[in-house]
N, C-alpha and C positions, 0 to 999 in steps of 0.2 A: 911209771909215767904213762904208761898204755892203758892203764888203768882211770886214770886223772879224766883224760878225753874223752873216756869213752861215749858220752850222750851230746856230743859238740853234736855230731852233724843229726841227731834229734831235734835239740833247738833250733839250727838253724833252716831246719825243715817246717818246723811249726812258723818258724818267721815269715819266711818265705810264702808257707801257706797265709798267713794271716792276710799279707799283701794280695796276694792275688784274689783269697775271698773278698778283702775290701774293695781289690779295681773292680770284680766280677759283681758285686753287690752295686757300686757305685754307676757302672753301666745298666744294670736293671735297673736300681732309681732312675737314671737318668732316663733313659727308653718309656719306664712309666709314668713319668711326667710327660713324654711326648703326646704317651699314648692317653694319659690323662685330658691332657689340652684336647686333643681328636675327638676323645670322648665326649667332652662336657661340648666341642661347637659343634658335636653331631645331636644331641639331647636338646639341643637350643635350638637347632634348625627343626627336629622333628617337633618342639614344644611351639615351635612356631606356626606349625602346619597344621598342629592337632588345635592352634585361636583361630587360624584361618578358617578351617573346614568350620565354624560354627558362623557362616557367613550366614546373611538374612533369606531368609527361605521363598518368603516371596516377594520380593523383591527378584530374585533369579529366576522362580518360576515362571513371574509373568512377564518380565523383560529382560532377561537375562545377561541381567548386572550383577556384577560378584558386590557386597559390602558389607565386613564386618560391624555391626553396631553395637554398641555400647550406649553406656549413661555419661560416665564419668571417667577420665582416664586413670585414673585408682583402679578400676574394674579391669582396664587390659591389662596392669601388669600382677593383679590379682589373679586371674584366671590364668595368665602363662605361668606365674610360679605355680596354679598346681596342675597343669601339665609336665612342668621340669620336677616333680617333685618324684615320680615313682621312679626317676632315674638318679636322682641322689642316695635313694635307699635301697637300693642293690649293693647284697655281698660283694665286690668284687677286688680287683686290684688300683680302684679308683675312687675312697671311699674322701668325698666331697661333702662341705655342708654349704646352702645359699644364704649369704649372707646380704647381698642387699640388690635389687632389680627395677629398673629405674625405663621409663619411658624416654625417650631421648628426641625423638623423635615421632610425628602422625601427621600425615597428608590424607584429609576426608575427601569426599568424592566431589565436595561442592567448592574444594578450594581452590586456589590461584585460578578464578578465571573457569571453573571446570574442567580445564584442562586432562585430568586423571578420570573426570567420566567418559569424557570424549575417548580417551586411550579403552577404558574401557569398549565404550561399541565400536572403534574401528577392530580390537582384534577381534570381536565376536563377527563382524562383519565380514573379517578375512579368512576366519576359519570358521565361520559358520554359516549364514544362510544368503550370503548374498549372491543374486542370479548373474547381476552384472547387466541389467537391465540401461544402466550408464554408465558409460564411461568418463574420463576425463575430458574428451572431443567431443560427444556428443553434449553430455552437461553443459560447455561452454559457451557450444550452440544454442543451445535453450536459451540460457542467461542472454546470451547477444538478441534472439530474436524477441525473449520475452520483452526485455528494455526496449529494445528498436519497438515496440508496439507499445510498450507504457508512452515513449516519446511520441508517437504519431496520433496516440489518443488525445493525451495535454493539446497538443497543435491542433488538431482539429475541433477541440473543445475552445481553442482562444478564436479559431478564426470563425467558428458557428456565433461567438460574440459578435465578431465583429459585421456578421450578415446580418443578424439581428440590431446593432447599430445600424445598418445603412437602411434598411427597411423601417429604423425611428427616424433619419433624414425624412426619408420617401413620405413616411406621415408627414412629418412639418410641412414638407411642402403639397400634403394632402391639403391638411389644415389652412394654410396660405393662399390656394387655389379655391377653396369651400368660402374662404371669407370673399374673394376678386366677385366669386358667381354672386355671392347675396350684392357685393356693389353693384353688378350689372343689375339686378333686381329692383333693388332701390333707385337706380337711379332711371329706370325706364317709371315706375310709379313716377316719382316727383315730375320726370317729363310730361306725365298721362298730367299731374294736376296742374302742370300749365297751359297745357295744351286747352283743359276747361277754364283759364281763366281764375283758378282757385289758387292765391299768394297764399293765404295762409294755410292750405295742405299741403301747397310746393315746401313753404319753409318747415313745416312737423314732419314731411317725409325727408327732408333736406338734412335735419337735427339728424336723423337714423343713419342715413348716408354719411354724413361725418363724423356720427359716432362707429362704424365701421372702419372707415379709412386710418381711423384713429387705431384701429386694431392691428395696422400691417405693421409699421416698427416694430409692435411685439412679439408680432409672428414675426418677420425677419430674424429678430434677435435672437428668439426659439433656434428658429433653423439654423441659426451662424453656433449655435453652441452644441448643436449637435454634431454641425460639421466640425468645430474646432476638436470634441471628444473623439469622434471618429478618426478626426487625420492623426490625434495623440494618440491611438490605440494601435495605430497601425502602424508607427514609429516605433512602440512596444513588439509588435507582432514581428515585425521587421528584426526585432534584436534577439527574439526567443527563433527564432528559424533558426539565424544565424550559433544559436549557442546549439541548438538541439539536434541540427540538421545533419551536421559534418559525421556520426554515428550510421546515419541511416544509408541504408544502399542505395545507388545510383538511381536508380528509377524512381521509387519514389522522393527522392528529394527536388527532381527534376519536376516532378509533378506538382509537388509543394508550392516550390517557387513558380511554376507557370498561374496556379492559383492565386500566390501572392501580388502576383503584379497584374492580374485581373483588381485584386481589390485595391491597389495602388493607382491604377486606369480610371477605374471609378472616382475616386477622389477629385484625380486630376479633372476629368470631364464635371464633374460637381464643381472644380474651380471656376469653369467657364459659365455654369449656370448658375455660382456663387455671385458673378458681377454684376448679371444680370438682374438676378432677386435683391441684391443690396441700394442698387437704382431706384427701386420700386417706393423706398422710404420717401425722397424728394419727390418724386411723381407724385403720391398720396397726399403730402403737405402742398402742391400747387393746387391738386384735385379739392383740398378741402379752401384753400384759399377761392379758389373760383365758385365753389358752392355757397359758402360765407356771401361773397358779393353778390351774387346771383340772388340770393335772401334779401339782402339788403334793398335791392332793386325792386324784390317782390315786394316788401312792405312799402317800399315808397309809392307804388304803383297803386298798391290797396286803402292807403292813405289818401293818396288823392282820388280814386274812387267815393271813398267815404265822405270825405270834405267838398266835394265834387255840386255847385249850385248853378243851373243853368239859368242867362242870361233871360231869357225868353221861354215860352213853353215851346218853341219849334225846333229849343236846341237839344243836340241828343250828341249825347258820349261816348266817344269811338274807343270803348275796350280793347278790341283789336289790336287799335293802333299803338295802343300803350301795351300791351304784352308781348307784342312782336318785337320788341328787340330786347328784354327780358330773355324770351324763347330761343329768339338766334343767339344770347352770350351763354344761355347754359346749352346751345346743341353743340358749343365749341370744347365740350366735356368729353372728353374719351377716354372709354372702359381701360380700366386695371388689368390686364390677364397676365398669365404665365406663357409663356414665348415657349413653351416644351412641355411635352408630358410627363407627368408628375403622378409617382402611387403606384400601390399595387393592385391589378385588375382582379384578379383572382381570388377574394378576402376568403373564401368558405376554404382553397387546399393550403391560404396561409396560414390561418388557423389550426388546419390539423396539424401540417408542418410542425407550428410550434409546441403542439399539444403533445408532440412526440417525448419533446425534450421537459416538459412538464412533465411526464408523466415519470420520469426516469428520476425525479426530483421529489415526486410525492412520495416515493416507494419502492426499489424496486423488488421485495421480495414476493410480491403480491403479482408482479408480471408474470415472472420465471419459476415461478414452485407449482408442481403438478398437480394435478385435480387430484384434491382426496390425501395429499400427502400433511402430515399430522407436523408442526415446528415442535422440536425440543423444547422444555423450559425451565433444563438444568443452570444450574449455578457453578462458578468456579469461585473458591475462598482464596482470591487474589492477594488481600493485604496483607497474610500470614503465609503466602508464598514463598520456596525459597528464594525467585524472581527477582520478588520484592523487599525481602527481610535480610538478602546477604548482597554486600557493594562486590562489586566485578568490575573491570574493563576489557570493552569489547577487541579482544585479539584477532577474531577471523579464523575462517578454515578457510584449506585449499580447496580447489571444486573438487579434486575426488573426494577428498573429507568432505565439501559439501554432498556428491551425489551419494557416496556412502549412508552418510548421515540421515538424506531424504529418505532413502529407501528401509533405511532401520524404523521409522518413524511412517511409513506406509505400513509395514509387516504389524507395531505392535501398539498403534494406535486408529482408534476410529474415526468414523467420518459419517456426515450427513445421510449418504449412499449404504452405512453399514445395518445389520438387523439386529446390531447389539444392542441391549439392555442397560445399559449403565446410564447412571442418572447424570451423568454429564455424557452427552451423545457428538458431541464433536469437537474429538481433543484435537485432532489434524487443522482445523479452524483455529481452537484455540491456541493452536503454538504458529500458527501467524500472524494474530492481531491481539492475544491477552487480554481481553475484554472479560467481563465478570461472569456474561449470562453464554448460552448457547444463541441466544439470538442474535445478540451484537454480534457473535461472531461467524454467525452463519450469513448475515446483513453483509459482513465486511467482505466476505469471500465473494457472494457473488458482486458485489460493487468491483471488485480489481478482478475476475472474470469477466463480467459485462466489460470493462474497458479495455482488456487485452481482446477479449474476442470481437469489438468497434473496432481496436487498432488494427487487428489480422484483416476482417473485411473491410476496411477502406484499403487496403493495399490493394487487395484481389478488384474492388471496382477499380482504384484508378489504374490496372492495368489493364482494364477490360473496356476495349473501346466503344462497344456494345453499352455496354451498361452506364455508360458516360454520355453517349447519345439520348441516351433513355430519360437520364434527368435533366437534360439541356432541354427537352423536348417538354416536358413539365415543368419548367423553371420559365420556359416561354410562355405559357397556360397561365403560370400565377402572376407574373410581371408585365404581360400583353406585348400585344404584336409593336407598340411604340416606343415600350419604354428602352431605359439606357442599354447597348448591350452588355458592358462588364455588369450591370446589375443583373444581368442574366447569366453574367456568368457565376456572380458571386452568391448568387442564388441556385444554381445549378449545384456547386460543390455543396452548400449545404444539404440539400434533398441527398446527396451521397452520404453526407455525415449520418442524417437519419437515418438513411436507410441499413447503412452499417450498423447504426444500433439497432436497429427492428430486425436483423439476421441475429444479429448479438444475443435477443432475446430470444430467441427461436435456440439458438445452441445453447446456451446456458441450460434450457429448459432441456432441453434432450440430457443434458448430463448430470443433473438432476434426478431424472427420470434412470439413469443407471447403461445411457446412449453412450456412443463414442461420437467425437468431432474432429477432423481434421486440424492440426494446428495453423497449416497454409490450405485455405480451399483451392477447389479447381471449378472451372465453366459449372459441372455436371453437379458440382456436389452445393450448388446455392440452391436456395428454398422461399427465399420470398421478393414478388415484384412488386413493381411499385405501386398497382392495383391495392395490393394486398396490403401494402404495407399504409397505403390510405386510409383502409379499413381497420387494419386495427389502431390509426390513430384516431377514429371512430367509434370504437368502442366495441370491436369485434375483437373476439379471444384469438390469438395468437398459440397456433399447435408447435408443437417443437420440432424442428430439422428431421432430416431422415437420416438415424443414426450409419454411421460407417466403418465397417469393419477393421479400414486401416486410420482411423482417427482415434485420437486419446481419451482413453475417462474421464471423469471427475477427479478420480481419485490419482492420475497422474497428472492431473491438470493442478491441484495442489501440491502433489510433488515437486514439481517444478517452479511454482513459488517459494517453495521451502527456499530450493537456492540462490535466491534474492535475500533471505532472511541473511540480518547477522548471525555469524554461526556462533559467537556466546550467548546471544539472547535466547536464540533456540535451542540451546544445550539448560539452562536455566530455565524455561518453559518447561521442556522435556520432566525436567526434574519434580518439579510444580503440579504436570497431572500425576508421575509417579508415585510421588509423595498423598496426593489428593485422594488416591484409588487403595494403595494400602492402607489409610487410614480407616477402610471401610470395616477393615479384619483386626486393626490394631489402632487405636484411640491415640496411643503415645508414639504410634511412628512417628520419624523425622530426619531424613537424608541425611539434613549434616550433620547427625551423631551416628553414620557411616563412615567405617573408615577402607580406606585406596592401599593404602603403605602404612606400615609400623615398624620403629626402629626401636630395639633396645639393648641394654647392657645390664651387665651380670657381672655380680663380685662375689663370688667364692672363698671357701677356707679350706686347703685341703691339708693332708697330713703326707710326712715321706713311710711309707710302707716297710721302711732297712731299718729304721729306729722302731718301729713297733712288730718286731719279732719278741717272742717272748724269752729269749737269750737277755735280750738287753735289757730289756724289762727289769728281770730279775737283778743286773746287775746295775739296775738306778739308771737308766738312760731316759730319758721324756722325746717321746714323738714329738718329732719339729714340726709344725707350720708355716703353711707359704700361703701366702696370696694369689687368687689368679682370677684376671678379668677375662671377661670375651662379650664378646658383641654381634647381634644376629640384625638382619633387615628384610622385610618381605614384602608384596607385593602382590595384588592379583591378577 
């Protein structure tokens, strides 16, 4: 019986064993599918890295934006399978095949809004070059003071209107007063022809005289429609204070309206001499009724003269006596005049006056561009811009994203002031008004220059009690010692408006020239009187300010418009000269077949490694198949 048993507990060692090489086998499959899975999303993540690094070369170099480009999305998931592919064909303990690789996902740099290119240069901003030249407080400031000066420009530009309305009153009732004198004219002749005894020159001078008188209605009606457009304008002016005003700081708003109700004054005091001149129409028609008879009377007189047969040769015809009361009913005629002075004395400094604001109107880059300095006359290919050729909505950045932004777009874009060579010379211009040529957008810049630096110096005059005396004192010169005072006054502000531009032109032209300018002047730092500023509405050249060590450039002076810009439109510009400038190396460049993020997945075949020993092999066993997906995502 001892014999019977003896290989039991053989067997049941080999059983035993079998088991535990299968848990022990089943725990290594299992561990190496872990380790398989770790594998294949570590080969994914590096095939990921190894698309990335084939980002656009200059594109980085020169503005250092990361983006993968491609043609066709076939191509990215073409070039990562054979990155993943020299990790599929590794001996190892993880032996995979790819079975299918699928794009799932791409976010290009020109999508949602730009959004993803913006991401791009704020982190290059934050880890790479930015000085911090602004901040979030200071930026803000800018924005507030820049507005507060775009708004004081508009105002001062509506109410230089309406000085120029009141000086088209002041003519009409030039005109009105010019027709009163030729009545006094006329009617001192036709007196001279009666006074000889001459009816029929009294009545041909008489026709001229009441062909005049006939003219004042029209004149009146002139002046009543200038005054009706004026008093409507200032109803207008009145409601633009009111919208624009409440923004600006206490001082000057307080100034504004002390101006406003100067030209408010005026009006009112024109109502009083409104009554007066509307009078004038019934006077005119009594004047010409009494001239009428007064003729009538001379022909009767000249008639009987004519017809006139004396009785006897010793009678003789008392002329005299027959013109003499003729004579007394036209001396009961009294001159037409204007009851007030009327006009402006001074035609030759109104003239330059206006000639200021002319000239701001012909042209201004011809004022403000330095002697000898050459214009660009690059082109920008706007209609095939991404700008223009991809829909967005404008989202906005915050001011640091703005001042961020600006300052990226100082460091890696040019400007007027720069000595680069590129056949478009001023991208800085063009990413704030997109115009096609370098001209237009060098036009545009100084045009919203000149009016922010009109708005800066009209603040500095009307705080400056000085220099407010100065124009009251030449506002009296061109309106004379009689005329209205609000029309002195309202003439006074204007010589300020000018003169604010005629500094305007003088800073512009320094920064230009590659000067600094103060963005708020002081006493010391102004440069042109009103002498001078005569002259050059004369046609004397205007030199540029005396630049200042603690004043801005040009090229911060666009800066700081940048952040008025909407911040999509200027991320879309941005892209626009980037696009424009690489094309110069590469024909087929085109941003938006740059890519930001790429998502993909991956479907695998793999084998269990426990079934492909050659044990089982041998005894008919087939390595099993699994499936296995994974999914990678990147980013730059």
């Amino acid at each position: 019986m001892r014999l019977k048993w003896k290989g039991q507990i053989s067997v049941f060692l080999s059983l035993i064993l079998i088991c535990v090489c299968g848990l022990i086998c089943g725990l290594l499959e299992s561990a190496r599918m872990a380790g398989a899975q770790c594998f294949i999303q570590t080969a994914m993540y590096a095939s990921m890295d190894s698309l990335f690094s084939q980002y656009h070369r200059g594109l980085w170099e020169q503005y250092r934006i990361f983006g993968l480009e491609y043609l066709e999305e076939a191509d990215i998931t073409k070039e990562y399978s054979g990155f993943l592919e020299p990790y599929l064909l590794q001996e190892n303990w993880y032996p995979f095949q790819l079975e299918d690789c699928q794009l799932t996902a791409k976010q290009d740099l020109t999508d949602d809004s730009g959004i993803y290119f913006k991401q791009e240069i704020m982190d290059y901003m934050k880890y790479g070059i930015w000085t911090k030249e602004w901040n979030a407080e200071s930026a803000d400031e800018a924005v507030e003071t820049l507005t507060e000066a775009g708004q004081i420009s508009d105002m001062n530009r509506s109410m230089e209107i309406q000085t120029k309305d009141a000086w088209k009153l002041e003519k009409a009732l030039e005109n009105l007063g010019e027709c009163l004198e030729e009545q006094g004219k006329l009617k001192k002749q036709a007196a001279d022809y009666l006074s000889r005894e001459d009816g029929r020159g009294f009545c041909k001078e008489g026709d001229k005289l009441i062909k005049k008188l006939k003219e004042v209605p029209k004149l009146v009606e002139a002046y009543e429609a200038q005054a009706d457009k004026l008093g409507q304008q200032l109803t207008k002016l009145r409601e633009e204070y009111e919208e624009k005003m409440p923004d600006v700081r206490e001082t000057v708003r307080t100034a504004f309206l002390q101006e406003l109700l100067e030209y408010e004054s005026y009006t009112d005091k024109d109502g009083e001499r409104r009554r007066q001149i509307t009078g004038l129409c019934e006077k005119a028609d009594n004047r010409i009724l009494l001239v009428e008879a007064v003729q009538k009377e001379a022909e009767e007189v000249e008639d009987y003269i004519e017809d006139w047969e004396p009785e006897d040769e010793e009678d003789e015809l008392n002329t005299a006596a027959l013109w003499r009361p003729v004579q007394r009913h036209f001396a009961q005629y009294q001159l037409l005049t204007l009851p007030f002075h009327a006009g402006i004395q001074d035609k030759e400094k109104e003239g330059l006056l206006k000639r200021l604001r002319e000239m701001a109107e012909e042209g201004v880059l011809s004022l403000v561009l330095p002697a000898g300095q050459m214009v660009s006359e690059g082109s920008f290919d706007i209609k095939n811009s991404p700008s223009n050729r991809i829909s967005y909505e404008e989202t906005g950045l915050g001011i640091l994203e703005k001042a961020m932004t600006a300052e990226y777009c100082q460091v890696f874009f040019n400007h007027f002031c720069d000595d680069g060579e590129k056949e478009t010379a001023y991208e800085l211009e063009y990413l704030l008004f997109g115009k096609e040529t370098d001209r237009e957008n060098l036009v545009k810049t100084v045009e919203r220059m000149l009016a922010v630096r009109e708005g800066m110096n009209l603040i500095h005059i009307l705080g400056d009690s000085e220099k407010r005396n100065q124009a009251k004192v030449l506002a009296s010169a061109v309106v004379g010692a009689f005329g209205l005072v609000p029309l002195v006054s309202i003439t006074s502000y204007f010589i300020m408006g000018v003169w604010a531009f005629g500094e305007a032109v003088a800073d512009v032209k320094t920064l230009l020239s590659g000067g600094k300018v103060p963005f708020m002047k002081r006493k010391e730092d102004w440069n042109l009187s009103l002498e001078g500023l005569l002259e050059f509405a004369a046609g004397k050249k205007l030199d540029g300010s005396q630049s200042s060590e603690s004043g801005l450039s040009y090229e911060q002076y666009l800066t700081i418009f940048l952040f008025l810009e909407p911040g999509t439109r200027l991320l879309y510009r941005m892209m626009d000269v980037m696009e424009m400038n690489l094309k110069r190396s590469q024909d087929e460049f085109c941003i938006s077949d740059c890519a930001y993020r790429v998502d993909i997945q991956a479907q695998f075949c793999g084998k269990h490694v426990y079934f492909a020993l050659g044990l089982l092999k041998q005894a008919g066993f087939e390595a099993a198949v699994y499936p296995l997906m994974a999914a990678v995502s990147k980013a730059y």
